[in-house]
C-alpha positions as CSV (number, residue, x, y, z in Angstrom):
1,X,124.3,20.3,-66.6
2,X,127.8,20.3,-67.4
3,X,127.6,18.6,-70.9
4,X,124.6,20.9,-71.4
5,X,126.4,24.0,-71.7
6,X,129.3,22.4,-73.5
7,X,126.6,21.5,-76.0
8,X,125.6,24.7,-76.2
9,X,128.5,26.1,-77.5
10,X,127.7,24.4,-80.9
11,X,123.8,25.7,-81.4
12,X,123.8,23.4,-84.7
13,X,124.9,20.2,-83.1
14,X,121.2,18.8,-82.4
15,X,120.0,19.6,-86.1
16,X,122.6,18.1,-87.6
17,X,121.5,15.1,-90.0
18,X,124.5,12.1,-89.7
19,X,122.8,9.3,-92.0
20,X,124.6,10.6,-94.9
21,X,128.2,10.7,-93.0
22,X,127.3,7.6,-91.5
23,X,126.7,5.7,-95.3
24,X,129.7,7.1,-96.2
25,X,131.8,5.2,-93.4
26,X,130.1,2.1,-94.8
27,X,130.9,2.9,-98.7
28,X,134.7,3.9,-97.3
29,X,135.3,0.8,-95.2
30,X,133.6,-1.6,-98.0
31,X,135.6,-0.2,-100.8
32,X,138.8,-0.5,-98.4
33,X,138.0,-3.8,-98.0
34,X,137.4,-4.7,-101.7
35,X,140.3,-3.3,-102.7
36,X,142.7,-4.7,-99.7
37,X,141.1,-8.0,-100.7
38,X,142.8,-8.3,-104.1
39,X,146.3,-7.1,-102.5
40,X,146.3,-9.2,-99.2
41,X,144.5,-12.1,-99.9
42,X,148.0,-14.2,-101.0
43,X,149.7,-13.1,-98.1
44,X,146.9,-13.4,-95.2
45,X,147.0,-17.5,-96.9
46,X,150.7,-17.4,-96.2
47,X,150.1,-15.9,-92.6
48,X,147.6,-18.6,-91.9
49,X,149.7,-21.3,-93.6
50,X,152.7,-20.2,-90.9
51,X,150.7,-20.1,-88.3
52,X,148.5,-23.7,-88.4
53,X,152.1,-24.8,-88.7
54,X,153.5,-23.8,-85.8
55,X,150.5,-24.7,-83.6
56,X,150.8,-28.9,-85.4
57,X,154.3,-28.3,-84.0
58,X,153.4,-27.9,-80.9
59,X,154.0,-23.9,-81.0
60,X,152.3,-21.0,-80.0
61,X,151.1,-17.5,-81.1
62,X,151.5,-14.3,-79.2
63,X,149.9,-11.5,-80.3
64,X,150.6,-7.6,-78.9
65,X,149.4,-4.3,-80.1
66,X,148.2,-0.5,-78.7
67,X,145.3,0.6,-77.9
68,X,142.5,-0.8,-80.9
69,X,145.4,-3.0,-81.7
70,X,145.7,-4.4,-78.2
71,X,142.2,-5.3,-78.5
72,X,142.9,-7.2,-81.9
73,X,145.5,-9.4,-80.1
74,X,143.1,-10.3,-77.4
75,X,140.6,-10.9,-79.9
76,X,142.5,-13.4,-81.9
77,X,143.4,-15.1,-78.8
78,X,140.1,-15.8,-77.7
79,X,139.0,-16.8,-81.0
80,X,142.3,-18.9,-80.5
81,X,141.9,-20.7,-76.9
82,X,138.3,-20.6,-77.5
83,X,136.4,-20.8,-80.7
84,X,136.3,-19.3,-84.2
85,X,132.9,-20.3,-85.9
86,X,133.4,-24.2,-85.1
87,X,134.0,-26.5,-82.7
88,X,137.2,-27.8,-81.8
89,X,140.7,-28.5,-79.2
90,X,142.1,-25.3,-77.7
91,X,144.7,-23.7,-79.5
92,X,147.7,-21.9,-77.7
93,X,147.6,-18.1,-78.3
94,X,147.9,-15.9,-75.8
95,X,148.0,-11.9,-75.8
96,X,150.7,-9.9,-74.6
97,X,148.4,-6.5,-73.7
98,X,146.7,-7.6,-71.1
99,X,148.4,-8.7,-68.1
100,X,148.1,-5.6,-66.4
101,X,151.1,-6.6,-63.6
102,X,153.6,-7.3,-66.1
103,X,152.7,-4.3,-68.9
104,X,153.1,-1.9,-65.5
105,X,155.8,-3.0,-63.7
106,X,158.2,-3.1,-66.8
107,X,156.9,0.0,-68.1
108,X,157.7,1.5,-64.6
109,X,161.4,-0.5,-63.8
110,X,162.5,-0.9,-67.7
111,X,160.5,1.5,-70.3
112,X,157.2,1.2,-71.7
113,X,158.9,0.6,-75.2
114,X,159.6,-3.2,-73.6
115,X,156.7,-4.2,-72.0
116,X,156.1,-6.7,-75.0
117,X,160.0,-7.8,-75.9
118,X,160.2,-9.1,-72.3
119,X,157.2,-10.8,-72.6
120,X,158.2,-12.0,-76.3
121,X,161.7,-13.0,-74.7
122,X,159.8,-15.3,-71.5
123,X,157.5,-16.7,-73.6
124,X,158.7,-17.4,-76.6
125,X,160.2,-20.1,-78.5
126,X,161.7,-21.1,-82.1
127,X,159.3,-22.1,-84.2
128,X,156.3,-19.9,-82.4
129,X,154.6,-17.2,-84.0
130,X,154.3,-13.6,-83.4
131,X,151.5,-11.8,-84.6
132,X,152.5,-7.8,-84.4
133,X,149.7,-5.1,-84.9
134,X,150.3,-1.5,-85.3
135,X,148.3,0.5,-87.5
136,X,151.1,3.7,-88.2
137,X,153.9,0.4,-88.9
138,X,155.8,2.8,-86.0
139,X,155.1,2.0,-82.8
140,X,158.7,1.3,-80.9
141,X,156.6,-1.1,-78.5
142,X,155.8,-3.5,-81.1
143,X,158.9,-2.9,-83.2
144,X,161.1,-4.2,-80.0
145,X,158.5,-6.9,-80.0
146,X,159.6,-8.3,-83.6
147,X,163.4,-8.0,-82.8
148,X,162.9,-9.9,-79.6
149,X,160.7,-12.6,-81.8
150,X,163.9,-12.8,-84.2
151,X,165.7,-13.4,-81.1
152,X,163.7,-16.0,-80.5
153,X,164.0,-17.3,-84.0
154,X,160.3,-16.8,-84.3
155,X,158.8,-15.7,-87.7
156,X,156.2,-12.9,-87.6
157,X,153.1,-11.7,-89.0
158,X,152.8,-7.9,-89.0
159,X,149.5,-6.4,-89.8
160,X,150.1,-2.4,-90.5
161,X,149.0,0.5,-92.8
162,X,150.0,3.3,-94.2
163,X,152.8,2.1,-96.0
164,X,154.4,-0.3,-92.6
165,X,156.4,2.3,-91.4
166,X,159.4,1.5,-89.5
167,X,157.9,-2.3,-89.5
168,X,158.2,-2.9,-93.1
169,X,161.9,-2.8,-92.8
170,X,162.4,-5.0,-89.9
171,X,160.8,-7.9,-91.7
172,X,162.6,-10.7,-93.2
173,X,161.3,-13.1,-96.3
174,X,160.2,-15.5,-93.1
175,X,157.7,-13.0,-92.2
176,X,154.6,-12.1,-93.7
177,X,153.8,-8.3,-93.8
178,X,149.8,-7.8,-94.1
179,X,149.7,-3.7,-95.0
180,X,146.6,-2.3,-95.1
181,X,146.7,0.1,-98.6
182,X,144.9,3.1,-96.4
183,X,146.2,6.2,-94.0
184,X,143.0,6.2,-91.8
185,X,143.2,4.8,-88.5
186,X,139.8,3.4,-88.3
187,X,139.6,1.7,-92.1
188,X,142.8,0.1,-91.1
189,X,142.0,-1.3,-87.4
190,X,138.5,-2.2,-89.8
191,X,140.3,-4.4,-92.3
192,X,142.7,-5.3,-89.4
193,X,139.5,-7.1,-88.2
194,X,138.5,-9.1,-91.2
195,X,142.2,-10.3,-91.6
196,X,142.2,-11.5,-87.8
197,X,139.0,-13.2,-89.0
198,X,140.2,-14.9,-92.1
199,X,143.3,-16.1,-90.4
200,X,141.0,-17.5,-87.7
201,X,139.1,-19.5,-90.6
202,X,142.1,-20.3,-92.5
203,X,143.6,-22.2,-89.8
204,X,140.9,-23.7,-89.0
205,X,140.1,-25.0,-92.7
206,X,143.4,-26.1,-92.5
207,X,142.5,-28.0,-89.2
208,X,139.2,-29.5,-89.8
209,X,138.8,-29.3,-93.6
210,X,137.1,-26.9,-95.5
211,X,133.3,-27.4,-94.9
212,X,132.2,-24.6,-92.9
């Protein structure tokens, strides 16, 4: 009854006809991704190169990220650890948002801007890789994450949009900066997506060859 009357306060809400708005996500998020294509394609090749690299040395990935972004880390891990499209060994990536002891109990003694450099600081080693997602380029979580990677002497793949924010000028020529060319949080977690994809079949071209 409750969502009832809040519907009620917007009589035209059960008329209203979303096909047309809904095509018009698909035309926006294709069009993105055609045109982020021509632009990241180079870099996302460097990203994967980087990364296949690290994991034949015997390194890892750790991937960290808010929110839609935290779910992009987690997904490239378990595409990681478990499978992309093909079989073969485990690979060592592990994401940083979701140990749910560790994210709240530095949040709570330290400050939630760390709960990812500590991590990054633990767990990582020169010659891993860190792969930092924030769509705004701004968020001071994942910002301390890529200072505590250089720490480490670990090179880092940023994925970002609307311009990198602050991100874009922590990065050094070691890095690879994938910047989605769009200010709309969803097109940009969408093309985030299809990058985490392609660097999962990248490396794993690299890996097994490039017979799919």
């Amino acid at each position: 009854m409750l969502l009832q009357s809040r519907i009620l306060v917007f009589p035209g809400l059960r008329s209203m006809d979303h096909v047309q708005r809904i095509r018009q996500h698909f035309a926006d998020s294709a069009q993105l991704k055609l045109d982020a294509a021509e632009l990241l394609a180079p870099e996302i090749a460097r990203a994967s190169s980087i990364m296949t690299a690290a994991l034949l040395a015997d390194g890892k990935i750790l991937a960290c990220g808010n929110g839609g972004s935290a779910g992009d880390a987690q997904h490239f891990a378990a595409e990681m650890v478990g499978r992309f499209e093909r079989e073969r060994p485990e690979l060592p990536a592990l994401s940083l948002a979701t140990d749910t002891s560790i994210l709240t109990a530095v949040a709570n003694d330290y400050a939630f801007e760390q709960v990812f450099a500590r991590q990054v600081r633990a767990l990582g080693a020169r010659g891993d890789v860190l792969l930092a997602i924030s769509t705004s380029g701004n968020s001071p979580n994942v910002i301390a994450a890529i200072a505590a990677a250089h720490d480490r002497e670990m090179r880092v793949v940023a994925l970002t949009g609307r311009g990198g924010g602050r991100v874009s000028g922590l990065l050094t020529d070691a890095d690879v900066h994938l910047c989605v060319p769009h200010d709309r949080t969803a097109r940009i977690q969408e093309v985030h997506l299809l990058v985490i994809h392609c660097l999962c079949d990248t490396i794993d071209a690299t890996l097994l060859g490039d017979d799919a």
